[in-house]
C-alpha positions in Angstrom: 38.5 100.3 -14.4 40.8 100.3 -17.5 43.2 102.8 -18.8 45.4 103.1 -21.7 48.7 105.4 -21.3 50.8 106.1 -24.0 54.7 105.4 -23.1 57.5 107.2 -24.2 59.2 106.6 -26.9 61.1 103.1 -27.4 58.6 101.5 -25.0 55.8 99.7 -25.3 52.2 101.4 -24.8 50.2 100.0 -22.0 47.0 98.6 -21.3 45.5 97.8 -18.2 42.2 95.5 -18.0 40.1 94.2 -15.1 37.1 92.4 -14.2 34.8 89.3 -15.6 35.8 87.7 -19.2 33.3 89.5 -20.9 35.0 92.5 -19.3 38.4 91.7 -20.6 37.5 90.7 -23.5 35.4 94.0 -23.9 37.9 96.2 -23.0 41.1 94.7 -24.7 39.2 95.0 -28.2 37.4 98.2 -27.7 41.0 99.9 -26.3 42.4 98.2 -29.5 40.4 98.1 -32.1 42.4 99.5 -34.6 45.3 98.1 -33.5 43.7 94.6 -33.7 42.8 95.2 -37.3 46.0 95.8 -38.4 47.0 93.0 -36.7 44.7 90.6 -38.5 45.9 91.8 -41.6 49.0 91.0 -40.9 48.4 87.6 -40.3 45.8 86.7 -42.9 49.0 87.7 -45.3 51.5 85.5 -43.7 48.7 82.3 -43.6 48.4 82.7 -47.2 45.2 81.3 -47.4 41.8 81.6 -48.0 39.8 83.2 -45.7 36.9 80.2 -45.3 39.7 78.1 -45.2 41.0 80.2 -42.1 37.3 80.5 -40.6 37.0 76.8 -41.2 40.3 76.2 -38.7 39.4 79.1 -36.3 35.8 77.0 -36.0 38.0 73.9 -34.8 39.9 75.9 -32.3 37.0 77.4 -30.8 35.4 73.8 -30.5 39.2 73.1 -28.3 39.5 76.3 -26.8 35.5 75.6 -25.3 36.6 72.6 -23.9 39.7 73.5 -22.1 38.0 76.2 -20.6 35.3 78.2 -21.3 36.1 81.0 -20.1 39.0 82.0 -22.4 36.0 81.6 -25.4 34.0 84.2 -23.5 37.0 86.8 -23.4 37.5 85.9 -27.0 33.9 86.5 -27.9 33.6 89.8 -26.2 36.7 91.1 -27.6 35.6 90.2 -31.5 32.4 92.2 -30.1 33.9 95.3 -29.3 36.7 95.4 -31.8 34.0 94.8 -34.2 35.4 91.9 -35.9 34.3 88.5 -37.2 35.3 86.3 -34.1 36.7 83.6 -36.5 40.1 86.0 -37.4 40.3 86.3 -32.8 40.1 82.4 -32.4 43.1 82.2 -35.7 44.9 84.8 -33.8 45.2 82.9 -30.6 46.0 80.0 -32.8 48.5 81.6 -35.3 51.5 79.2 -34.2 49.4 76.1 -35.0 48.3 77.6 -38.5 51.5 78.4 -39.6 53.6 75.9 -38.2 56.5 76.3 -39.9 58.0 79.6 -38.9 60.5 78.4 -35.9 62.3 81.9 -36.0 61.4 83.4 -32.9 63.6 83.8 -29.5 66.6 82.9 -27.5 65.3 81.9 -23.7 67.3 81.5 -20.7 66.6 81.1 -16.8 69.0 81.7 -13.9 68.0 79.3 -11.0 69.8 80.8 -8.4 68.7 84.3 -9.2 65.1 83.7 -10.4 66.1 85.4 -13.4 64.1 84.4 -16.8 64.4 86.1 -20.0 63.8 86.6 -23.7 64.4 88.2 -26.7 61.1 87.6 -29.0 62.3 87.6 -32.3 59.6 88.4 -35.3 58.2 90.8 -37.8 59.7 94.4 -37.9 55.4 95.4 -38.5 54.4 94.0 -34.7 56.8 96.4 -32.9 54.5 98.8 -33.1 51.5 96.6 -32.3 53.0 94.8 -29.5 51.3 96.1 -26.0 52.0 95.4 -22.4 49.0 93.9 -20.7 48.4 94.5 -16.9 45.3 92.1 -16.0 43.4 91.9 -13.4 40.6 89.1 -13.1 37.9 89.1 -10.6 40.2 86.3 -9.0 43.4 85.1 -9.3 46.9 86.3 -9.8 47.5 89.8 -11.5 49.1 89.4 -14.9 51.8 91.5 -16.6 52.0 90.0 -20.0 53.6 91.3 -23.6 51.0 90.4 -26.5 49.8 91.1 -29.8 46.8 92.7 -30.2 43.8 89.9 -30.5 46.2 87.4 -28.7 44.8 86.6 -25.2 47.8 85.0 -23.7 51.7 85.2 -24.0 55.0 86.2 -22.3 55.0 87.5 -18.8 55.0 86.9 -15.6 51.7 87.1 -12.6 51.6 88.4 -9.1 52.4 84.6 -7.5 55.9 84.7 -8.9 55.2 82.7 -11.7 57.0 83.4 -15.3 56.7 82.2 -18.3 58.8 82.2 -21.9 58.0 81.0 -25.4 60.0 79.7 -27.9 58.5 78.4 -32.0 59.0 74.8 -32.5 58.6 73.3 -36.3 57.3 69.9 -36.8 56.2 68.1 -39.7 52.9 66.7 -37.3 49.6 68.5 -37.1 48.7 70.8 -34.4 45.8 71.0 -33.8 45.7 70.6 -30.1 44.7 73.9 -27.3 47.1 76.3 -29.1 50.4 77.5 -27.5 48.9 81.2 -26.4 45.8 80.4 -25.0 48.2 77.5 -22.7 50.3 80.4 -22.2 47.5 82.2 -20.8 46.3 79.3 -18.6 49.8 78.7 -16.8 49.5 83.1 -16.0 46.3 82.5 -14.2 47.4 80.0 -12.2 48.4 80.8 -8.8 51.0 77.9 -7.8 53.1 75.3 -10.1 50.8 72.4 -9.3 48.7 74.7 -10.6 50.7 75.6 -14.0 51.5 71.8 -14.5 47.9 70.8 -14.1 46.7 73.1 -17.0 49.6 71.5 -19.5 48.8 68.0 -18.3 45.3 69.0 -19.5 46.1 70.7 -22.9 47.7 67.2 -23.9 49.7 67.3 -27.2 49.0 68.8 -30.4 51.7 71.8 -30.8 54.9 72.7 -31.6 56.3 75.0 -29.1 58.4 75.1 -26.0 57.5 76.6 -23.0 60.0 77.6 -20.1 58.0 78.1 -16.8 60.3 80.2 -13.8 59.2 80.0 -10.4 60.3 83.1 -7.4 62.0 79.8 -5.7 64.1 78.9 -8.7 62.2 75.6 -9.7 61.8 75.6 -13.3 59.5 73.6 -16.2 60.9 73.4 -19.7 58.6 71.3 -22.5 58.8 70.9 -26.0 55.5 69.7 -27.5 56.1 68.1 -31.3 52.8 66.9 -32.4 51.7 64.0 -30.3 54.9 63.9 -28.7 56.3 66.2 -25.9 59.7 66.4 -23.7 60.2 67.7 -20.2 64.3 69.0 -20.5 66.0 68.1 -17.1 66.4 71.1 -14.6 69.1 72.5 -14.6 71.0 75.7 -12.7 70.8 77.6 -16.3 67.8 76.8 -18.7 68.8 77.5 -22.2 66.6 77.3 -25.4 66.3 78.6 -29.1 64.2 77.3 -31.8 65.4 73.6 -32.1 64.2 70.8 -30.3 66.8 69.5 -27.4 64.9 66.9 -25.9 64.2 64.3 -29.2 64.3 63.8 -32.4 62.3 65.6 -34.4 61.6 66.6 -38.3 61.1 70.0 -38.4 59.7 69.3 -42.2 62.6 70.9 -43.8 63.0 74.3 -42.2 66.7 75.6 -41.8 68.4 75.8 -38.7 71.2 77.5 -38.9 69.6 80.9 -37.0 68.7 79.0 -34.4 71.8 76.6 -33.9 74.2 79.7 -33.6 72.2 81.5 -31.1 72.6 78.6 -29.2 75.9 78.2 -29.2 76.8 81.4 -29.1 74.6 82.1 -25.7 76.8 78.6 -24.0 79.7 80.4 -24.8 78.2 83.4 -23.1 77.1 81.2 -20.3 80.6 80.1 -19.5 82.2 83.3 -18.7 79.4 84.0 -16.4 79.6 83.8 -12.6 76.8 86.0 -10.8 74.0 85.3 -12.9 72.4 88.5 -12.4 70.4 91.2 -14.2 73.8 92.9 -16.0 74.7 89.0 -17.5 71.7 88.0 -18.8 71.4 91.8 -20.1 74.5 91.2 -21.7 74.0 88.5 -23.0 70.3 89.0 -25.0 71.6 91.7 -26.0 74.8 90.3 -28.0 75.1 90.7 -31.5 78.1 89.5 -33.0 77.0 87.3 -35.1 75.2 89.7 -37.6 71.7 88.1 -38.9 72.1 85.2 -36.7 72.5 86.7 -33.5 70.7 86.7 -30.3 69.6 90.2 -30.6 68.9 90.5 -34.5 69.0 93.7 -35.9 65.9 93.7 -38.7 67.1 92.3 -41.5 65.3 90.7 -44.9 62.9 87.7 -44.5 61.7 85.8 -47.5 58.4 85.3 -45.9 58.3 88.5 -42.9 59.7 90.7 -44.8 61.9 93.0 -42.0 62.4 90.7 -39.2 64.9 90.7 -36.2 64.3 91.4 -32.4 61.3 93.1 -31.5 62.3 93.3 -28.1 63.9 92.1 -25.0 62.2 91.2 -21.5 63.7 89.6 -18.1 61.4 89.2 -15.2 63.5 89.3 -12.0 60.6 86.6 -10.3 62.0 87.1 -6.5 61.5 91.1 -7.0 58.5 90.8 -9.4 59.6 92.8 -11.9 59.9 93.3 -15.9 62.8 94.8 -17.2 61.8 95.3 -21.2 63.5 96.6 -23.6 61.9 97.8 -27.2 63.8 97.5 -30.8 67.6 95.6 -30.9 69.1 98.7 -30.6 72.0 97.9 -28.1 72.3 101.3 -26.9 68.6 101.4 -25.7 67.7 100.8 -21.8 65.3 98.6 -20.5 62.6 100.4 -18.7 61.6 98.5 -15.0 57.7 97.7 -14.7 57.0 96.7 -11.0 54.1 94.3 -10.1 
């Protein structure tokens, strides 16, 4: 059964599906119609193009999606269905980052190998606060998922029941991406119920985005990779995994787009990371939630975007792997607390 519970204020509503892929799929867009509307308005304004141009692309994800796995197609199909939607605007939604591909503004990520901590502030558009649900999935088999998304999108940030997490950070690179787009992977590496597992379904989405992923395991192993077009990078492991919106591991053209937001967060959280000595929940608290440096800093307060309009931090989520539990926090207010989610 599903159920949707509104949360109190500063949180994040909730919505809990079960069952088959046509079940998901059914319930996620019938629970969200609206929502998903709004959603796909949102995004056909920042793609800026025409909508058979858009349909056109969504046509060649669907043809990638199919073949990675089939499954994620049927969830997609059954949630256009229900939301009552042209499927074509679901498949651009799970591909936005490979459409846009050049908008590397989004989040400061960070995982604590000896405490199993990994976090995230996801940094975006003022208008998805309000959109932005927390998914509790559970699929006829597999792991149970606890997962932030955007309304449409079938994959994202979170965490599952094996102790597997999983971050995301916006790469820019002047390559094409077309390959399985970065939230349907996301999706994949939730379901799966072991690493081997996770790092079988990247081996098998080969290149063709620009994105990094940080993947946290309950035992403090750790995957970092940044995809760039046809290339990719796994970062070394190391006992703190720190990443913004550049890439680390090569060189890479990013076509243009500035840097400076994402080169100062950076910075900013080593600094952080070198007065720190416990590498617990109240450090990596403190330090998503810093904001001395105005616009550029880890926790943005909204602020004018040329293209977003009001963007900043949306929010802010660690998932304590060992424990399995989400501490998320709505909004950059730094005053806010971060409500515990248990899974």
């Amino acid at each position: 059964m599903m159920t949707v519970k509104d949360s109190p204020p500063k949180t994040f509503p909730e919505l809990w599906i079960a069952g088959s892929a046509d079940d998901r799929g059914y319930q996620h867009g019938h629970e969200l119609a609206h929502e998903v509307e709004n959603t796909i308005e949102f995004y056909a304004r920042l793609f800026g193009r025409k909508q058979q141009e858009i349909f056109t692309m969504a046509q060649h994800f669907k043809a990638v999606i199919s073949r990675f796995n089939q499954e994620y197609v049927d969830e997609i199909e059954a949630l256009a269905s229900a939301a009552r939607v042209n499927s074509c605007w679901i498949y651009a939604l799970n591909a936005r980052s490979e459409i846009l591909n050049s908008l590397a503004l989004e989040c400061t990520t960070l995982f604590f190998r000896r405490t199993s901590l990994l976090g995230q502030n996801w940094d975006w558009s003022r208008e998805m606060e309000s959109l932005v649900r927390l998914v509790t999935l559970k699929p006829k088999s597999g792991p149970v998922i606890k997962m932030l998304t955007e309304p449409g999108i079938i994959g994202k940030i979170g965490m599952n029941s094996e102790g597997l997490g999983v971050c995301l950070n916006i790469l820019s690179c002047a390559k094409p991406t077309r390959g399985v787009p970065i939230h349907i992977l996301l999706r994949a590496i939730l379901d799966s119920s072991s690493q081997a597992e996770a790092c079988r379904w990247i081996q098998q989405a080969g290149q063709g985005r620009a994105s990094n992923i940080l993947l946290g395991f309950d035992n403090g192993e750790s995957v970092d990779i940044e995809f760039a077009g046809d290339e990719q990078f796994e970062l070394k492991q190391k006992q703190v995994q720190l990443h913004t919106n550049h890439y680390l591991g090569g060189q890479v053209s990013a076509g243009g787009l500035h840097m400076e937001s994402s080169l100062c967060r950076y910075q900013r959280a080593e600094s952080l990371l070198a007065g720190m000595s416990e590498y617990n929940l109240t450090e990596m608290k403190g330090l998503l939630l810093d904001q001395a440096d105005g616009a550029l800093s880890i926790c943005s307060s909204y602020h004018r975007h040329e293209v977003l309009g009001n963007c900043g931090t949306v929010c802010s989520i660690i998932m304590d792997l060992k424990r399995r539990e989400i501490h998320l926090k709505r909004g950059n207010e730094i005053g806010g607390a971060y409500r515990v989610y248990s899974l």
